[in-house]
mmCIF file as gemmi writes it, N, C-alpha and C atoms, coordinates in Angstrom:
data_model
loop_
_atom_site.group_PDB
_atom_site.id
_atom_site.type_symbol
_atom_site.label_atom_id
_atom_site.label_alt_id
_atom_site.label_comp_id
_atom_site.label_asym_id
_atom_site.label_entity_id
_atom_site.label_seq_id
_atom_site.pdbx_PDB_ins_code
_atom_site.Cartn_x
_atom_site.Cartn_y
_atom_site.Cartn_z
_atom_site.occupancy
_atom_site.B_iso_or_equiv
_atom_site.pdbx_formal_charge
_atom_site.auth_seq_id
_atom_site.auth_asym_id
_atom_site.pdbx_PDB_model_num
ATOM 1 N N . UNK Axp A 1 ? -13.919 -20 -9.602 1 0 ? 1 A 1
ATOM 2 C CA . UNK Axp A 1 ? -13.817 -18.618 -10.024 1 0 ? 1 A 1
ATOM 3 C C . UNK Axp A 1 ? -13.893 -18.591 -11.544 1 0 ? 1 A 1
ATOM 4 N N . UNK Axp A 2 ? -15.004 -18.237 -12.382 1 0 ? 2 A 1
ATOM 5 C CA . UNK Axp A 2 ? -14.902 -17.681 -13.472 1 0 ? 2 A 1
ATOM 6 C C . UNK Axp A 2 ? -13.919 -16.457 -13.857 1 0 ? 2 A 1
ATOM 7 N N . UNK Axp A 3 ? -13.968 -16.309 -15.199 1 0 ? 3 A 1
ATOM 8 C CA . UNK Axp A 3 ? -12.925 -15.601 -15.667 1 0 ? 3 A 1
ATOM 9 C C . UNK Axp A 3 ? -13.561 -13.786 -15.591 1 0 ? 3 A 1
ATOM 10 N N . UNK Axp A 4 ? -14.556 -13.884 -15.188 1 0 ? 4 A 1
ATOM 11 C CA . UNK Axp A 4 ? -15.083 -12.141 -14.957 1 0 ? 4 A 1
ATOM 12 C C . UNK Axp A 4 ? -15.08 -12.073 -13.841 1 0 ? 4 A 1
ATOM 13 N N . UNK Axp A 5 ? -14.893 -13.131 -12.705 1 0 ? 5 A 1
ATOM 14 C CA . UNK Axp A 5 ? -14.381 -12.897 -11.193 1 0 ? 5 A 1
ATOM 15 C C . UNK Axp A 5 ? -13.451 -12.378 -10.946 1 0 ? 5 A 1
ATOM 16 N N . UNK Axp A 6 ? -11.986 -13.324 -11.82 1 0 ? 6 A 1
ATOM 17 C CA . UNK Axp A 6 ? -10.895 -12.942 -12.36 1 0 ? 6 A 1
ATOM 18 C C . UNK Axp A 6 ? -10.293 -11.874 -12.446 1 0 ? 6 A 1
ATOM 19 N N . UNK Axp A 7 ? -10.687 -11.112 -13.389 1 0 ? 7 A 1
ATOM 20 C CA . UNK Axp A 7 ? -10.507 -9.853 -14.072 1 0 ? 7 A 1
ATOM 21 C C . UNK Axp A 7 ? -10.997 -8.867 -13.306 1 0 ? 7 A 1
ATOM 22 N N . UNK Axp A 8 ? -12.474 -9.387 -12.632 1 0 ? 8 A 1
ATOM 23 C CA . UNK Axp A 8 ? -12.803 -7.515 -11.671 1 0 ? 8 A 1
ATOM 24 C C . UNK Axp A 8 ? -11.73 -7.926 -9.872 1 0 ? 8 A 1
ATOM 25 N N . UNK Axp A 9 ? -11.714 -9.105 -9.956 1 0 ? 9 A 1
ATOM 26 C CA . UNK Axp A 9 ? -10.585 -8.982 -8.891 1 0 ? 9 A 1
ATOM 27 C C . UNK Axp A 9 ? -9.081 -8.155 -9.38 1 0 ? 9 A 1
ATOM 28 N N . UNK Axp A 10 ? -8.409 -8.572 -10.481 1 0 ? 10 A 1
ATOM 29 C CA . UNK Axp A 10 ? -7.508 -8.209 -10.825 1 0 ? 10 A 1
ATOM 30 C C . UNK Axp A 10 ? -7.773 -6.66 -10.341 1 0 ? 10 A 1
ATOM 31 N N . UNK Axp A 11 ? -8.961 -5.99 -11.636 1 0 ? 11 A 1
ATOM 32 C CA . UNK Axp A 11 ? -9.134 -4.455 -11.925 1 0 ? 11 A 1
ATOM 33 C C . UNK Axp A 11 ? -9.127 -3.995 -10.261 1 0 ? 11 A 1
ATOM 34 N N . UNK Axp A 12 ? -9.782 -5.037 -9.11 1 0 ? 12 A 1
ATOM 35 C CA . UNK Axp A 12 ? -9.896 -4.189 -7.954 1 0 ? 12 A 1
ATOM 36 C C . UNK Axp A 12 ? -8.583 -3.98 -7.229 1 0 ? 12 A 1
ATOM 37 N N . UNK Axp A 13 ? -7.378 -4.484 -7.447 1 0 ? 13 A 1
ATOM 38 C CA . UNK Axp A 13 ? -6.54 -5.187 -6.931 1 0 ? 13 A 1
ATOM 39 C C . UNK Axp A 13 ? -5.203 -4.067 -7.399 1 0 ? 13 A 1
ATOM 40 N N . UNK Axp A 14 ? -5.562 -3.511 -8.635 1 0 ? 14 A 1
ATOM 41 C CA . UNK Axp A 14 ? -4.817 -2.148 -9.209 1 0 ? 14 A 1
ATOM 42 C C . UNK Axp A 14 ? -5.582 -0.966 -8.53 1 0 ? 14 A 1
ATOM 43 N N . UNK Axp A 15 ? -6.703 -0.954 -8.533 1 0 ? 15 A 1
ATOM 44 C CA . UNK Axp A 15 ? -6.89 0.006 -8.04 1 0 ? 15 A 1
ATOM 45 C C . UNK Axp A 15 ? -6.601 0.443 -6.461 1 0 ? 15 A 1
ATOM 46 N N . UNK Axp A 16 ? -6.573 -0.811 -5.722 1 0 ? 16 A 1
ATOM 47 C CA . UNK Axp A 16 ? -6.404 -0.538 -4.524 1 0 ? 16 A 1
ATOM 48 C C . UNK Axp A 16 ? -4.11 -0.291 -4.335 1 0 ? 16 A 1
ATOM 49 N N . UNK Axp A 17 ? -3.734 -1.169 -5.346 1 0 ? 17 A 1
ATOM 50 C CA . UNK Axp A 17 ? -2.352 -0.746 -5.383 1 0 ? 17 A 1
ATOM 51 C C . UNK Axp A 17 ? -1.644 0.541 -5.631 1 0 ? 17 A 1
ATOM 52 N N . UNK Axp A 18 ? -2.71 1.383 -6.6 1 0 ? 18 A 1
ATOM 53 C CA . UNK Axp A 18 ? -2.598 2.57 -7.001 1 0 ? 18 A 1
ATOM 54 C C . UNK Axp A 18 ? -2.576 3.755 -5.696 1 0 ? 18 A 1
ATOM 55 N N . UNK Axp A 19 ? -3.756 3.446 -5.052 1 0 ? 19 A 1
ATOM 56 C CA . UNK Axp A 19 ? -4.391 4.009 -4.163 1 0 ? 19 A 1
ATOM 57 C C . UNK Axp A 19 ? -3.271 4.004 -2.817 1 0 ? 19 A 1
ATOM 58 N N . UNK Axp A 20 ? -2.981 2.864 -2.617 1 0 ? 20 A 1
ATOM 59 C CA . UNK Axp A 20 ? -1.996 2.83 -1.592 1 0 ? 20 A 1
ATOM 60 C C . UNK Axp A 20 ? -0.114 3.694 -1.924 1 0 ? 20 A 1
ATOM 61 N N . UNK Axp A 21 ? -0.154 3.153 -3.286 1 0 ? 21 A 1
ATOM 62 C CA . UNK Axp A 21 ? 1.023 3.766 -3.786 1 0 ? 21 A 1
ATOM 63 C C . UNK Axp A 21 ? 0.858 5.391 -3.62 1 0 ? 21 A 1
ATOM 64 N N . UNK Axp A 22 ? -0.608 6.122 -4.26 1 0 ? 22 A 1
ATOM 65 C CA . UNK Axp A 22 ? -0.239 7.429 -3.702 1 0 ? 22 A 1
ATOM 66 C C . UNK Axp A 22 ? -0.073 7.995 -2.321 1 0 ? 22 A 1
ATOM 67 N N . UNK Axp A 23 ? -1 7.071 -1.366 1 0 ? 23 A 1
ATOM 68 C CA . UNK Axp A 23 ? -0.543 7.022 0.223 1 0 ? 23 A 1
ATOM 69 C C . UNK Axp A 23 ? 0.454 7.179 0.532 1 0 ? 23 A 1
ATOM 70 N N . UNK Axp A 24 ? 1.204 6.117 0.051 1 0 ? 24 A 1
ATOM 71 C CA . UNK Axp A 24 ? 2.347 6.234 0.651 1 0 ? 24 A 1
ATOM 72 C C . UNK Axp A 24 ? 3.912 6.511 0.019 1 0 ? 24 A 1
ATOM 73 N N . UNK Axp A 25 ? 3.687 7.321 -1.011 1 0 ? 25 A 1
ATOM 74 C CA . UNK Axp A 25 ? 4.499 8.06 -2.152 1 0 ? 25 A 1
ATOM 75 C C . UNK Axp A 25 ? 5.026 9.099 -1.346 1 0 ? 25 A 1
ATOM 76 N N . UNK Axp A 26 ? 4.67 9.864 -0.745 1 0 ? 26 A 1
ATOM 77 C CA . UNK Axp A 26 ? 5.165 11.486 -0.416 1 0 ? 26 A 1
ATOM 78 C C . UNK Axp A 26 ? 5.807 11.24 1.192 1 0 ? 26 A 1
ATOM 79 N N . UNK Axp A 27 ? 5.901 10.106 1.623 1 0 ? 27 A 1
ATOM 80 C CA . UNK Axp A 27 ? 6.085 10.224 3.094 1 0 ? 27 A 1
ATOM 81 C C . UNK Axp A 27 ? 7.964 10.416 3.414 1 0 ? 27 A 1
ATOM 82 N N . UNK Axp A 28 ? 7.912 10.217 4.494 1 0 ? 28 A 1
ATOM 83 C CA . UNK Axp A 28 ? 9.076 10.294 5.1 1 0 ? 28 A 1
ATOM 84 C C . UNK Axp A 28 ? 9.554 9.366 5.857 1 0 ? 28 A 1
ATOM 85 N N . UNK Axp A 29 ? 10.424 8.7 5.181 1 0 ? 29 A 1
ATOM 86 C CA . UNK Axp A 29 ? 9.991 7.369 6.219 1 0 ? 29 A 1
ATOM 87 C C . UNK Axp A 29 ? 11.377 7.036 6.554 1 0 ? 29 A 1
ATOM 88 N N . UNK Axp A 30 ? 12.467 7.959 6.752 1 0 ? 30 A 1
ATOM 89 C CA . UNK Axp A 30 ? 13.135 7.95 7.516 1 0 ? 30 A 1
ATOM 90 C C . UNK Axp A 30 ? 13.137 8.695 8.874 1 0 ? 30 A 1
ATOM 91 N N . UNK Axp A 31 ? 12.602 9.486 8.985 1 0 ? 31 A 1
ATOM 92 C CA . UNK Axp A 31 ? 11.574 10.291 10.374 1 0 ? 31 A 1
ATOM 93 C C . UNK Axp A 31 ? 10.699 9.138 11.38 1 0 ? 31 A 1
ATOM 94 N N . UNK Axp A 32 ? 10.043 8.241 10.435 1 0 ? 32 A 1
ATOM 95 C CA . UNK Axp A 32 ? 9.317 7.285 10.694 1 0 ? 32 A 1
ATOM 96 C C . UNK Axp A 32 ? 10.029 6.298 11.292 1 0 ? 32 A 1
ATOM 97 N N . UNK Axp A 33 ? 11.024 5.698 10.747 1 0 ? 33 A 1
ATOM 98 C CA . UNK Axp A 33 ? 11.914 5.043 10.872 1 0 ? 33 A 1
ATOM 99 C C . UNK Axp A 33 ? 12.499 5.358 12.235 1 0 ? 33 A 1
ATOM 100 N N . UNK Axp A 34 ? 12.861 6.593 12.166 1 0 ? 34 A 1
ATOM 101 C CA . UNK Axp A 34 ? 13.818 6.738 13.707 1 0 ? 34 A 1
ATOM 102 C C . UNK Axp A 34 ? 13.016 6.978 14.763 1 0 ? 34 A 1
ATOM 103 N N . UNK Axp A 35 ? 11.52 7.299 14.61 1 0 ? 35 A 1
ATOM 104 C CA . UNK Axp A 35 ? 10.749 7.415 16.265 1 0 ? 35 A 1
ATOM 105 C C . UNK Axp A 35 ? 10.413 6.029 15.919 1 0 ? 35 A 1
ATOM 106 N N . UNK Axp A 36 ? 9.989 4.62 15.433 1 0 ? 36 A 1
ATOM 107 C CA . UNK Axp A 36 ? 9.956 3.428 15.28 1 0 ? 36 A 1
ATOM 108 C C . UNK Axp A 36 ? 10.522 2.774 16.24 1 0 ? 36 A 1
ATOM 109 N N . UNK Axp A 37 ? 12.008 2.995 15.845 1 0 ? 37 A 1
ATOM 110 C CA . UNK Axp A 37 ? 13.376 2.806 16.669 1 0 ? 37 A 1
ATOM 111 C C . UNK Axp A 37 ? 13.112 3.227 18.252 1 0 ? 37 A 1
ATOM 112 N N . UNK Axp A 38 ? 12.911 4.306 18.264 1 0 ? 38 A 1
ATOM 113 C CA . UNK Axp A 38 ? 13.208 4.787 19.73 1 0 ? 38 A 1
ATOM 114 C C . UNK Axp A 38 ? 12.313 4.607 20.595 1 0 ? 38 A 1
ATOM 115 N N . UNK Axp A 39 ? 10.676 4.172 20.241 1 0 ? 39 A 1
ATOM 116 C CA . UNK Axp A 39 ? 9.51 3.496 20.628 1 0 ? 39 A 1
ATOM 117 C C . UNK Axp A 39 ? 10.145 2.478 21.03 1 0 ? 39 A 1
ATOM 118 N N . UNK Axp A 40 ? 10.56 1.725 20.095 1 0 ? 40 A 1
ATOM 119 C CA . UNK Axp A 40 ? 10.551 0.439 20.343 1 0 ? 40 A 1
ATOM 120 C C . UNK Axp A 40 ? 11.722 -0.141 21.697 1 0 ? 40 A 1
ATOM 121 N N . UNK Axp A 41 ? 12.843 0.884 21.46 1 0 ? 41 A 1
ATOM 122 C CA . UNK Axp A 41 ? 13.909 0.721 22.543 1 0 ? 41 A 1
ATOM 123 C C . UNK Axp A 41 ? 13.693 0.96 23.643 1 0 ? 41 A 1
């Protein structure tokens, strides 16, 4: 791996962290959490 492999991995690697972070920023995930639970029981 060269060092511009490197770096556009890095750059892709924020962007996809970003991307997921706003995904999954607004949720509810104690709602989630309790039908999880009750699926699973």
């Amino acid at each position: 791996m060269n060092i511009r492999t490197a770096i556009s991995a890095t750059a892709g690697l924020a962007t996809v962290e970003s991307r997921q972070q706003a995904a999954w920023s607004p949720g509810d995930y104690a709602t989630v959490g309790t039908t999880l639970q009750i699926v699973g029981e």
